[in-house]
C-alpha positions in Angstrom: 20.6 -6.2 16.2 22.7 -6.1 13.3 21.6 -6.6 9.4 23.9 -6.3 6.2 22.4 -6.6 2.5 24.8 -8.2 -0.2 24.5 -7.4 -3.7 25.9 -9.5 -6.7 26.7 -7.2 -9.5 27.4 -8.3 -13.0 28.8 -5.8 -15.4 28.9 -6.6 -18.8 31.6 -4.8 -21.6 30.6 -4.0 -24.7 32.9 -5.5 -27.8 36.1 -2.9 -28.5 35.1 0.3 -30.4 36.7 2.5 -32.7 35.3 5.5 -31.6 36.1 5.4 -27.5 35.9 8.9 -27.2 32.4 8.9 -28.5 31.4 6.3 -26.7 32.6 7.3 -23.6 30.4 10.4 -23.8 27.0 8.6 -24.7 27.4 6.5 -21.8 28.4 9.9 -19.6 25.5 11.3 -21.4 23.1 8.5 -20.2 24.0 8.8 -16.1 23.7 12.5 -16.4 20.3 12.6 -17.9 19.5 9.4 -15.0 20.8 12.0 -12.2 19.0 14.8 -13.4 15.8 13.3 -13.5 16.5 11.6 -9.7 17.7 15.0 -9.0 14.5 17.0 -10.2 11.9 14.4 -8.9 8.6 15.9 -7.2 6.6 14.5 -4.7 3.7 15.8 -2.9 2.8 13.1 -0.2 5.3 14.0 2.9 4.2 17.8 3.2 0.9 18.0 1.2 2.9 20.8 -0.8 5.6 20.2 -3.7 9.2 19.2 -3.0 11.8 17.6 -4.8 12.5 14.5 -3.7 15.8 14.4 -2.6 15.2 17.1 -0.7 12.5 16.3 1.6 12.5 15.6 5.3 9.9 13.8 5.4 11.3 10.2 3.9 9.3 8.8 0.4 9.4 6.0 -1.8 8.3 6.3 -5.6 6.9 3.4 -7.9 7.3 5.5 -10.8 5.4 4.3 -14.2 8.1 3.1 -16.2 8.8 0.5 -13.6 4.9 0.2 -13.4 5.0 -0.8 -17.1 7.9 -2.9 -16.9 6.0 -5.7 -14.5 3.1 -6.5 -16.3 1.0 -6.0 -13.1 -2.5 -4.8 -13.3 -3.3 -3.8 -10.2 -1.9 -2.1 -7.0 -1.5 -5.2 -4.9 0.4 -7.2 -7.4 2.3 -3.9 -7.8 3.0 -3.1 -4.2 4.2 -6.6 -3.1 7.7 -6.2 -5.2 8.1 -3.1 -2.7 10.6 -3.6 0.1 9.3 -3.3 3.6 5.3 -4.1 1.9 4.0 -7.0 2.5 0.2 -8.6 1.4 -1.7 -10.0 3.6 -5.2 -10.8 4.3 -7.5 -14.0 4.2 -9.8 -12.9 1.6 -8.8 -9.7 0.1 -5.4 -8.6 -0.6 -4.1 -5.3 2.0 -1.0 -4.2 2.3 1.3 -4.5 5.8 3.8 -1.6 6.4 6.1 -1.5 9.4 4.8 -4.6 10.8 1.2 -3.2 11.2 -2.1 -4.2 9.3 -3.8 -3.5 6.5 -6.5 -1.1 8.6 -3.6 1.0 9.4 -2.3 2.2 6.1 -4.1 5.3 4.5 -4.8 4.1 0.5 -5.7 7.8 -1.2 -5.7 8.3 -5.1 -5.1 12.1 -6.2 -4.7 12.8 -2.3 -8.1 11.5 -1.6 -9.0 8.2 0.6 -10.2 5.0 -0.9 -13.2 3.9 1.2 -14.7 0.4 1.0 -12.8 -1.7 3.8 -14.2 -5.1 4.6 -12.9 -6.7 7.6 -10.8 -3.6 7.8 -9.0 -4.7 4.7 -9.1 -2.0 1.6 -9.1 -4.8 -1.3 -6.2 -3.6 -3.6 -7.1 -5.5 -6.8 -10.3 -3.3 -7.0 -7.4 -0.3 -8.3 -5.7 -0.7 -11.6 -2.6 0.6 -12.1 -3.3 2.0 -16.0 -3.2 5.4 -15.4 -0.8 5.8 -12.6 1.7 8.1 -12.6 3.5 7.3 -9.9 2.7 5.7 -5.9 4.0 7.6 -3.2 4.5 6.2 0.2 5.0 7.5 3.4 6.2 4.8 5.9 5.8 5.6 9.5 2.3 7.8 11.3 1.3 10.5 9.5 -1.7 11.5 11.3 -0.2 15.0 12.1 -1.4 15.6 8.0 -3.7 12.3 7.2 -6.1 11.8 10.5 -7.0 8.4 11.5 -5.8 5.2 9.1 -2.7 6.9 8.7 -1.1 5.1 11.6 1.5 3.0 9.7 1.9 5.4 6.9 0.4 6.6 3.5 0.2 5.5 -0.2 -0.6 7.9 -2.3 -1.6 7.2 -6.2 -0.8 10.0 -8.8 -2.7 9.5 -11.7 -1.5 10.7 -15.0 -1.8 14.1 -16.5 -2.1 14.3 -20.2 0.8 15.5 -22.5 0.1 18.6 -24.9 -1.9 17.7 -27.9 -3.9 14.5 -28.3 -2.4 11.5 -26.9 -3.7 7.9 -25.4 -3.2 4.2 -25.5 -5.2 0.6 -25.7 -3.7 -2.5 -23.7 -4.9 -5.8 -24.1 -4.2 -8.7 -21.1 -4.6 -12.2 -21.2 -3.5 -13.7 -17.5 -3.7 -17.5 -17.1 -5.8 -18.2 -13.5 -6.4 -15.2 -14.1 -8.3 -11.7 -16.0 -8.5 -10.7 -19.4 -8.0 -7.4 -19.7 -8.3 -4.5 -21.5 -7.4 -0.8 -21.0 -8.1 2.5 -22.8 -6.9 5.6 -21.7 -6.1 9.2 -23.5 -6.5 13.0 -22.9 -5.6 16.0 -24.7 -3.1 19.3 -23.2 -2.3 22.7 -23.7 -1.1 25.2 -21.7 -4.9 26.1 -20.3 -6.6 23.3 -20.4 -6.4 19.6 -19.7 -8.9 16.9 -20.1 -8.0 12.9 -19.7 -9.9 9.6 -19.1 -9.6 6.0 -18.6 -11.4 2.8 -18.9 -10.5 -0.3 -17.8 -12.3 -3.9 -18.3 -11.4 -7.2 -16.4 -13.1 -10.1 -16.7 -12.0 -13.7 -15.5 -13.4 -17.4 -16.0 -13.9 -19.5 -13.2 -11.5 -22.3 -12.5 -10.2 -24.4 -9.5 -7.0 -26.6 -8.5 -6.1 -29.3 -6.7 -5.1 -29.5 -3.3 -4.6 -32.8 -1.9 -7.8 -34.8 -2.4 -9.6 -31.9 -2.4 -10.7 -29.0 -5.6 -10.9 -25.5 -4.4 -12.8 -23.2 -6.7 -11.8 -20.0 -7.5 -15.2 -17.9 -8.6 -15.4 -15.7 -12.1 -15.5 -12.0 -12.0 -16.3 -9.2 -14.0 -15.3 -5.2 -12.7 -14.4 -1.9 -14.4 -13.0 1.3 -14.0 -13.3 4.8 -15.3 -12.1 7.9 -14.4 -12.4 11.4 -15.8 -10.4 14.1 -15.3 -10.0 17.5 -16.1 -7.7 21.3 -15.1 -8.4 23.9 -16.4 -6.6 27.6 -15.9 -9.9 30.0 -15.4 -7.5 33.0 -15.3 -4.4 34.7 -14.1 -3.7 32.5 -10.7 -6.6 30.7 -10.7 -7.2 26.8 -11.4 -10.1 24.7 -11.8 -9.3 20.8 -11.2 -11.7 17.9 -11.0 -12.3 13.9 -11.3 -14.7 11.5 -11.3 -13.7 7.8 -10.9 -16.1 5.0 -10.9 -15.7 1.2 -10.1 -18.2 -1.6 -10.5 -17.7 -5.4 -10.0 -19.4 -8.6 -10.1 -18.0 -12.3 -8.7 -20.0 -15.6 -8.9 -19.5 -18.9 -8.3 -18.3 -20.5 -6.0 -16.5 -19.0 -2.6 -14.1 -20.3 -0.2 -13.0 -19.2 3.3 -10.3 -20.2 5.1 -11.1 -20.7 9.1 -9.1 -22.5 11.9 -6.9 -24.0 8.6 -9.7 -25.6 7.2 -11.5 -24.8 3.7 -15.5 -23.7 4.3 -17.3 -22.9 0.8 -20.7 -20.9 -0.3 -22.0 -20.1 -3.6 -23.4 -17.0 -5.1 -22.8 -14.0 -6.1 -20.6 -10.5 -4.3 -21.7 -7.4 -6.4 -19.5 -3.9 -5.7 -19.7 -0.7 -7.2 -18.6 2.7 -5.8 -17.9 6.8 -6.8 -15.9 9.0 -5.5 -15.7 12.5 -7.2 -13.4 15.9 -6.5 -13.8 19.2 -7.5 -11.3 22.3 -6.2 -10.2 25.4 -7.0 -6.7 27.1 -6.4 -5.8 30.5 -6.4 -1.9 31.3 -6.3 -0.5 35.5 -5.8 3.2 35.7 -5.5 4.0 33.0 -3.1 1.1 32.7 -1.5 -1.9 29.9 -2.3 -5.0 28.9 -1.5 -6.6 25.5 -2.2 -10.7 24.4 -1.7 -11.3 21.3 -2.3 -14.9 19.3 -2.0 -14.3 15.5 -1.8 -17.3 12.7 -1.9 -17.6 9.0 -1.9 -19.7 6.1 -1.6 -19.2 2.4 -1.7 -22.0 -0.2 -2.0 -21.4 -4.1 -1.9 -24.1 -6.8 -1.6 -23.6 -10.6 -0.7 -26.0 -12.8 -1.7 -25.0 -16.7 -0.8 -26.8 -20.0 -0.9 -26.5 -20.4 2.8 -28.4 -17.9 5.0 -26.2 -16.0 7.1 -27.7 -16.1 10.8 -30.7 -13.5 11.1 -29.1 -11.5 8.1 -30.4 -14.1 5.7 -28.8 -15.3 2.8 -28.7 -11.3 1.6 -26.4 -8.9 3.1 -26.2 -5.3 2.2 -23.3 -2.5 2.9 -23.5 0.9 2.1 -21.0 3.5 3.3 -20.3 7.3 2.6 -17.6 9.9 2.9 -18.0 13.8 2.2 -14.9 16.1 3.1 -14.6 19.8 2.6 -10.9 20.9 2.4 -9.1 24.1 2.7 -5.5 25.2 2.7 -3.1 27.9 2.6 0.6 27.9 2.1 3.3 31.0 1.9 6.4 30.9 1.2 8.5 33.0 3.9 11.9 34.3 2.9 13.5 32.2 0.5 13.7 28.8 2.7 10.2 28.8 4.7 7.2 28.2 4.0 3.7 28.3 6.2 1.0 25.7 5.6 -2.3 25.8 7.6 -5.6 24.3 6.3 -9.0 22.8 8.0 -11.1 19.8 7.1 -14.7 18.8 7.5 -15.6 15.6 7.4 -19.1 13.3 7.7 -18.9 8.9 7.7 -21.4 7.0 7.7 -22.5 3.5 7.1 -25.6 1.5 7.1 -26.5 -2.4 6.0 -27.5 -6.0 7.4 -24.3 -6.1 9.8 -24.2 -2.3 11.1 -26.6 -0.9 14.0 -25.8 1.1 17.1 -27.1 1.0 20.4 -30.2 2.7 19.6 -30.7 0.8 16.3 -29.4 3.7 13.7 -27.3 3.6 11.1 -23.5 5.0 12.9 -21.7 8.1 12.0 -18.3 9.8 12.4 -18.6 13.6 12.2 -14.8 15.0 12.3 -13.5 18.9 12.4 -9.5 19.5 11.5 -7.5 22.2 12.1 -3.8 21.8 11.0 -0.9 23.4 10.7 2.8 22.9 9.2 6.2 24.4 9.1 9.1 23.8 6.1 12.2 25.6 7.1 16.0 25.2 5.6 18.1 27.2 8.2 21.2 26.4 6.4 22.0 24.9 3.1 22.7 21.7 4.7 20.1 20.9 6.7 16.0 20.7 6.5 13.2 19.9 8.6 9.0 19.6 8.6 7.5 20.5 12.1 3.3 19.5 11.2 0.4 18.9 13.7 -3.1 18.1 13.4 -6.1 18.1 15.9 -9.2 16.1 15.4 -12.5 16.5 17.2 -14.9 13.5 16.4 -18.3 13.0 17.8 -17.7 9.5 19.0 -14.2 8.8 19.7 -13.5 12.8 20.9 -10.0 14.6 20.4 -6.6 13.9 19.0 -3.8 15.6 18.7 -1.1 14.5 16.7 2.5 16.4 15.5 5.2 15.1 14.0 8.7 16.5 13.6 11.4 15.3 10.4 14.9 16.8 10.0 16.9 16.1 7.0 20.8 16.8 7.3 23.0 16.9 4.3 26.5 16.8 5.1 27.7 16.1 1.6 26.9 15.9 -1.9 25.7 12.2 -2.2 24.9 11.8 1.7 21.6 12.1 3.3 20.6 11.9 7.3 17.3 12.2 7.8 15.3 11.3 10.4 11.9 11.5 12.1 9.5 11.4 15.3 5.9 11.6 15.8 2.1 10.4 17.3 -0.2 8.8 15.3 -3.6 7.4 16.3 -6.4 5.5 14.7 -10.3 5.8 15.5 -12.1 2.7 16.2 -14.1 1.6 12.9 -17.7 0.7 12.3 -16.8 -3.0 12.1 -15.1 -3.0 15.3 -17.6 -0.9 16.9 -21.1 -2.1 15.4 -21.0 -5.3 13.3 -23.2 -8.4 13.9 -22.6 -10.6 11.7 -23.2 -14.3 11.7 -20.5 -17.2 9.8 -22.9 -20.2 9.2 -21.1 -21.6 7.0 -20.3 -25.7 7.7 -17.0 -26.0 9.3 -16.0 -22.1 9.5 -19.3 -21.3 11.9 -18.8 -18.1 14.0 -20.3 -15.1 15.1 -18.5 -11.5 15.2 -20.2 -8.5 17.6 -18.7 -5.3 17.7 -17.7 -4.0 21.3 -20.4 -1.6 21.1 -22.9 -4.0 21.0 -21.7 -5.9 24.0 -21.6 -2.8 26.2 -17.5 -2.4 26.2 -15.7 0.7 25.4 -13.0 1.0 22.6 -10.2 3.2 22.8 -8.3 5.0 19.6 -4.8 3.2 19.1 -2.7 5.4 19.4 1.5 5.4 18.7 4.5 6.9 19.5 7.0 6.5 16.2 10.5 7.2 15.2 12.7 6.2 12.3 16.2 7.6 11.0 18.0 6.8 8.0 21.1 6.9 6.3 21.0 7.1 2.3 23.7 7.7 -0.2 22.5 9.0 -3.5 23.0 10.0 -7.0 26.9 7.9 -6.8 29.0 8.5 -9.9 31.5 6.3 -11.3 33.2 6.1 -14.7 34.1 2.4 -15.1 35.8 2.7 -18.3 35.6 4.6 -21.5 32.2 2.8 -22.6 30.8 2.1 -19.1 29.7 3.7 -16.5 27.8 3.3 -12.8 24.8 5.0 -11.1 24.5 3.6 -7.4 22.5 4.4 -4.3 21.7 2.6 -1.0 19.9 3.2 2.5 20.0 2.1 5.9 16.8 2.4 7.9 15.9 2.2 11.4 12.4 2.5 12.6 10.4 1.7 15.6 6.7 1.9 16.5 5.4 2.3 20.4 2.0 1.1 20.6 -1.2 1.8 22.8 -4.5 0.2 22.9 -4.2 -1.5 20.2 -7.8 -3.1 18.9 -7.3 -6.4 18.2 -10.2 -9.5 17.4 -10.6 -12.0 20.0 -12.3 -14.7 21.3 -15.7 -14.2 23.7 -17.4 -17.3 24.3 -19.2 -20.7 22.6 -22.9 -19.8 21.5 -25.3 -22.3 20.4 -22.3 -24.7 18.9 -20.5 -21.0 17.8 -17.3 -19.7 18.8 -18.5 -15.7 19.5 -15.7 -13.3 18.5 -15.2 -9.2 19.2 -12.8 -6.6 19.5 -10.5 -5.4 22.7 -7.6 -2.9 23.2 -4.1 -4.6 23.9 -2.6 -2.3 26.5 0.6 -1.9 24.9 2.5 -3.5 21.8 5.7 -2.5 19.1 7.3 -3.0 16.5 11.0 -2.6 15.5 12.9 -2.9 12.3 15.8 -2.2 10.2 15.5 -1.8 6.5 18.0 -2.1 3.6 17.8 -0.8 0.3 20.7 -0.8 -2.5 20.3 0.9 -6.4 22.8 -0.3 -9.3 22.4 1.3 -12.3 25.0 0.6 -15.1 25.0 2.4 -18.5 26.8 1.0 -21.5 28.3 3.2 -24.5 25.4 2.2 -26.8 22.0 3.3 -24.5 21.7 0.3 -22.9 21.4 -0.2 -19.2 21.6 -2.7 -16.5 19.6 -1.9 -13.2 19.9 -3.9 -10.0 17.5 -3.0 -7.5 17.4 -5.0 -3.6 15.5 -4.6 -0.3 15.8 -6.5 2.7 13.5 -6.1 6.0 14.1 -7.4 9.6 11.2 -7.3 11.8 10.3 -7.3 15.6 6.9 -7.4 16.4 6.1 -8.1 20.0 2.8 -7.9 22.8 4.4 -5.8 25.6 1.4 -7.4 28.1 3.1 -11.1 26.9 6.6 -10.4 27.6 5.8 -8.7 31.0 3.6 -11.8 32.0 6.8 -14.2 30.9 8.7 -12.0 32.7 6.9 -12.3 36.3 6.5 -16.0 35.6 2.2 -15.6 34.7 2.4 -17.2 31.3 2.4 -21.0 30.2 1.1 -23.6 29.1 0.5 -27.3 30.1 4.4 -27.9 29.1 5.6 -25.2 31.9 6.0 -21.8 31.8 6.3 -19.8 28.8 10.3 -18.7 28.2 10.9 -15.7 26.8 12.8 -17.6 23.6 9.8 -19.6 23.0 8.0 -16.7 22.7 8.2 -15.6 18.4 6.3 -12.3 18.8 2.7 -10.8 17.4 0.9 -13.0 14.6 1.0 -12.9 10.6 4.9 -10.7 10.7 7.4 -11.9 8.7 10.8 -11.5 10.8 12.5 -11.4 7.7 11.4 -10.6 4.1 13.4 -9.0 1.0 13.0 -8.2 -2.4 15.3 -8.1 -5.4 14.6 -7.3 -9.1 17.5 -7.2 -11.9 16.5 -5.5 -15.4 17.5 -5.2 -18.6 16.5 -1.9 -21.1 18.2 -2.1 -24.4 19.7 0.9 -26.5 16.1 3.2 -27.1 14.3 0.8 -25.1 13.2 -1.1 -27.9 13.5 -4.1 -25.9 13.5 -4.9 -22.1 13.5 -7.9 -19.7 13.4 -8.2 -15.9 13.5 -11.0 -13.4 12.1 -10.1 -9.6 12.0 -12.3 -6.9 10.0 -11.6 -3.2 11.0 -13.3 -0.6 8.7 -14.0 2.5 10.2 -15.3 5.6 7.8 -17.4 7.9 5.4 -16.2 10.3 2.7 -17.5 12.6 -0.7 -18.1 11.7 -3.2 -17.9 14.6 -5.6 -20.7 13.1 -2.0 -23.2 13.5 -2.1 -22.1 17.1 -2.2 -25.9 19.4 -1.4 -24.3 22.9 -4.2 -22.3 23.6 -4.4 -19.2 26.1 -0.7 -18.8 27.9 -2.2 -15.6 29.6 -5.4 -15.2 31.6 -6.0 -11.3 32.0 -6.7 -10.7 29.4 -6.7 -14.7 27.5 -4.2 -14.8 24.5 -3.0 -17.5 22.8 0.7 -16.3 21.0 3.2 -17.9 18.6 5.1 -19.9 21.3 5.9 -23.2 18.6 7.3 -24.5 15.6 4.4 -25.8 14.2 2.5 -22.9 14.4 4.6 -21.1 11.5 3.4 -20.8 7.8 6.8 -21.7 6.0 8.6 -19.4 4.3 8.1 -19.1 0.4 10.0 -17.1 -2.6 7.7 -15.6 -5.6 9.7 -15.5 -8.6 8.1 -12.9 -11.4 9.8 -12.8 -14.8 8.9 -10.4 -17.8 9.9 -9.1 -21.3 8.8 -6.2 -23.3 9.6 -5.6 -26.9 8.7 -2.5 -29.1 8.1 -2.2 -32.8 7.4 0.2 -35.1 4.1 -0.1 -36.8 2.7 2.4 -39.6 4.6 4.9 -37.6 3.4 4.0 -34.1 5.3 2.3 -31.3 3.6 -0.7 -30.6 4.9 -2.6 -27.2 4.2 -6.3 -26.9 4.6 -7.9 -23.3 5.5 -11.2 -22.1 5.8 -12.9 -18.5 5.4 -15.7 -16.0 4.1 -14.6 -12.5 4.8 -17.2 -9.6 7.4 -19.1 -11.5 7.9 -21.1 -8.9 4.0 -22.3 -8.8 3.6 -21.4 -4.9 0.3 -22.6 -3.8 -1.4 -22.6 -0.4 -5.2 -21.2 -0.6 -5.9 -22.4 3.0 -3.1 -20.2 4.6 -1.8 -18.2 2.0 -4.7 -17.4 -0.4 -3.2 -14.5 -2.9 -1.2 -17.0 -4.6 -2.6 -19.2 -7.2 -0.2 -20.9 -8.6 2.1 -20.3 -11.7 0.1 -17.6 -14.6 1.6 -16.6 -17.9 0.5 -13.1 -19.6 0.6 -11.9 -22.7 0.4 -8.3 -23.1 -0.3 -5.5 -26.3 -0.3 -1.8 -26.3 -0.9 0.6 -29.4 -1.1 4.0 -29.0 -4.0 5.9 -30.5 
């Protein structure tokens, strides 16, 4: 299979000058500075230890936060979406979709640590604001040879800001229509030994509902914040103290709905969250030689409390879950091109509430020792590679062992080969294991047991993945005296080998109820190719034009389904199932793109962008009219037309402008979100139609 990406690129001359020569070196002046920075970018996620990013084996992507800024989004879902190759999906709560697999497969960390609270094995990424982000990092393809379990499609890791020296911060007003105000404080003070930041944020939105058809679907109000605290300091010679504390609290009333089977089921009341998470560490660094202790807790705490009792639960349903890690590693640099990296983990999770009991009526735990270990090496100038492994020994589930191996050839300036090849493996979770939970809501009624409960044995997925890609970066080109072109672009090829994979499924009929649970597919993939072009052009005068676009082909397939089409044991009332009727795994896109052209003006006193997503169609389970096409064991699959949600574009437009106010830079923003005024809660529930935003920052 074959994919090309075409790119439209509009350069735009400047009026004659008198001084060309001049002119001719600002703009030469620009690009360099634009290389340099590309050239001398760090990230941390691939290796767990610093490397610039062109330079790594192990493949990232960085969000950085000038294009953070530059959207207007507020949180890490709106944020990610605009990422090619990320999807969002997710009935309720917005998760993120990365080489064709689920939310529950994607590691979410912040500052290296893991963001707990999953519901329905979906890690809601509007809880995370994006106002003191430095930068997302992400990893696509396993990375359980570093990350353990949930690290099965790849990571995203959020840096949050360090402060710059002296006294320094910012306030940001939001108003979102269908949406949040907002507003967002953050500042810290920096010297050489010490640093000491903090951020809060506020969000609170009205309750309002639109039309659909002849019906009005209600959107509830909500009120949440976020703080975080953080603080380095250098105790002596070598040694470093860091630490943070963040905190999140919500609270949504009103009115809920729930999308089931394609049809709208509402409750009222109220969902209250709230969780804290908290690091502290020490590092100690002798030559080239370190050593890092870290101590890592969390707990997340949600209540539902709805008008209509759920099942024996009652109208009140607690959760309560809890993560404590201890983490140690070592690195040394070997020569002037290795380095060593070996480190262990402990870690305890446990969860308790209405919906969670094992078999002997306790609350569940995971208790997991790590060992690790990783080697960097740079045999020749020219060519790179990771070789990491990690083994993990877990009370329930038992042992894993997963390396993973990335080469990075350079066989020229601007040209990059890199490639890699590794296991990755994810644990069953409480919900699939333990849950009892009971839907009686009118028109959505079911119930959901976890296999545990019903006496069936689940085991870890596990995967077998591989990606290469071609990249050409930092490009060069002198267009004429006033103008001149950054460029970069990437081919990607990436497939993922699948085994017992946990999926939900279909029991029985109970008392009027459909009864649902969880199962391992014996086999499944996915496949892909991803494109990925940069345009940068600079103009005599400091102003820039960037064209940035992705494109994503997908193939996501049940290895059981095609064997059954293939020895004639799938079908339906029509005949057998063909192997062309047959459109692959549920909710994947086969295509999906992104493509976002900007404007910054000379000193970036002024900037406007336009981004569009585009989300190709892609089957929805609820749509399904055939029923079971396989017996052993019985799964219904995307096998017709009408069983597709219809491909949609969001269009996302914005404008800053910054002005000079008693000697402070003062940035007002300005945007429409969903331009196009996409709307769809029963199948795709993110989108709420068209929202303006109006947006203020001052620094303090």
């Amino acid at each position: 299979m074959w994919v090309f990406t075409l790119a439209l690129v509009i350069i735009s001359l400047s009026s004659p000058s008198v001084a060309r020569e001049a002119d001719s070196v600002r703009a030469r002046t620009l690009t360099d500075s634009l290389r340099s920075y590309l050239k001398q970018q760090v990230v941390v996620t691939g290796t767990r230890n610093e490397v610039r990013l062109k330079d790594s084996p192990v493949r990232v992507e960085v969000i950085g936060k000038d294009r953070i800024a530059a959207t207007g989004m507020t949180d890490l879902g709106d944020l990610l979406k605009e990422q090619p190759g990320l999807l969002i999906s997710g009935t309720v709560r917005s998760g993120v979709q990365m080489n064709g697999l689920g939310p529950d497969y994607t590691l979410i960390l912040i500052d290296g640590q893991p963001v707990i609270g999953r519901v329905a094995g979906v890690l809601d990424l509007s809880r995370i604001s994006v106002g003191n982000i430095e930068r997302v990092e992400i990893v696509k393809g396993p990375m359980s040879s570093m990350f353990g379990s949930e690290a099965l499609a790849g990571v995203i890791n959020i840096i949050t800001k360090r402060p710059s020296d002296g006294i320094n911060g910012s306030v940001m007003l939001q108003g979102l229509t269908r949406g949040p105000l907002e507003a967002r404080v953050e500042g810290g003070w920096g010297s050489n030994d010490l640093e000491l930041s903090g951020f809060v944020n506020l969000k609170s939105s009205p309750a309002f509902s639109l039309p659909l058809d002849s019906l009005s679907i209600p959107y509830a109000a909500f009120t949440d914040g976020t703080t975080q605290l953080k603080a380095q300091w250098k105790i002596a010679k070598g040694w470093t103290a860091r630490g943070w504390l963040r905190l999140f609290g919500s609270e949504t009333q009103g009115s809920f709905v729930e999308s089931v089977a394609g049809q709208i089921a509402q409750n009222t009341g109220s969902v209250t969250q709230w969780d804290a998470s908290s690091t502290v560490g020490i590092e100690y660094q002798s030559g080239r030689a370190r050593l890092t202790v870290n101590a890592y807790g969390s707990t997340f705490h949600e209540r539902y409390n709805f008008d209509v009792k759920q099942g024996d639960a009652g109208s009140i349903d607690d959760l309560r879950r809890r993560i404590g890690r201890l983490y140690a590693q070592y690195d040394v640099q070997l020569g002037a091109a290795n380095r060593l990296t070996v480190g262990g983990e402990m870690l305890y999770d446990d969860i308790e509430g209405s919906r969670y009991r094992d078999s002997t009526g306790s609350n569940p735990f995971y208790r997991t020792g790590v060992a690790f270990a990783q080697w960097e090496g740079m045999p020749l100038d020219w060519i790179s590679y990771v070789l990491s492994a990690r083994y993990d020994g877990n009370n329930v589930f038992g042992d894993a062992f997963s390396p993973r191996f990335s080469l990075l050839w350079k066989p020229g300036e601007h040209l990059r080969v890199s490639g890699s090849i590794g296991t990755g493996f994810k644990a069953p979770d409480f919900r699939q294991l333990y849950v009892t939970f009971s839907n009686r809501l009118a028109g959505a009624g079911y119930d959901l047991i976890g296999a545990e409960r019903l006496g069936r044995t689940l085991e870890p997925e596990r995967s077998l993945s591989s990606d290469i890609a071609l990249r050409y970066e930092d490009g060069q080109r002198e267009l004429s005296s006033r103008v001149s072109l950054l460029y970069s672009a990437e081919l990607r090829f990436f497939r993922n080998d699948l085994r017992n994979l946990i999926e939900f499924y279909y029991v029985t009929s109970l008392n009027g109820r459909d009864v649902y649970s969880y199962r391992n597919i014996s086999r499944a993939f996915t496949q892909g190719i991803e494109a990925n072009l940069r345009l940068a052009v600079a103009k005599e005068n400091g102003a820039m034009y960037t064209i940035m676009g992705g494109y994503q082909y997908l193939d996501a397939n049940d290895v059981q389904v095609l064997e059954a089409i293939a020895n004639g044991q799938a079908g339906t009332i029509a005949g057998p199932l063909r192997r062309e009727d047959y459109h692959g795994l549920w909710g994947r896109s086969r295509h999906s793109g992104t493509v976002r052209l900007q404007y910054d003006a000379p000193e970036r006193l002024w900037s406007a962008n336009i981004r569009a997503q585009f989300v190709g169609r892609y089957g929805d389970e609820s749509l399904d009219k055939n029923g079971p096409v396989i017996t052993d064991p019985p799964r219904k699959v995307l096998d017709r037309e009408d069983e597709f949600v219809a491909g949609y574009v969001v269009l996302n437009m914005g404008g800053t402008y910054t002005l000079s106010i008693a000697e402070r830079r003062v940035v007002i923003g300005a945007g429409i979100n969903n331009l196009l005024d996409r709307f769809h809660p029963t199948l795709i529930p993110s989108l709420v139609g068209r929202q303006f935003y109006l947006q203020l920052t001052v620094p303090l």
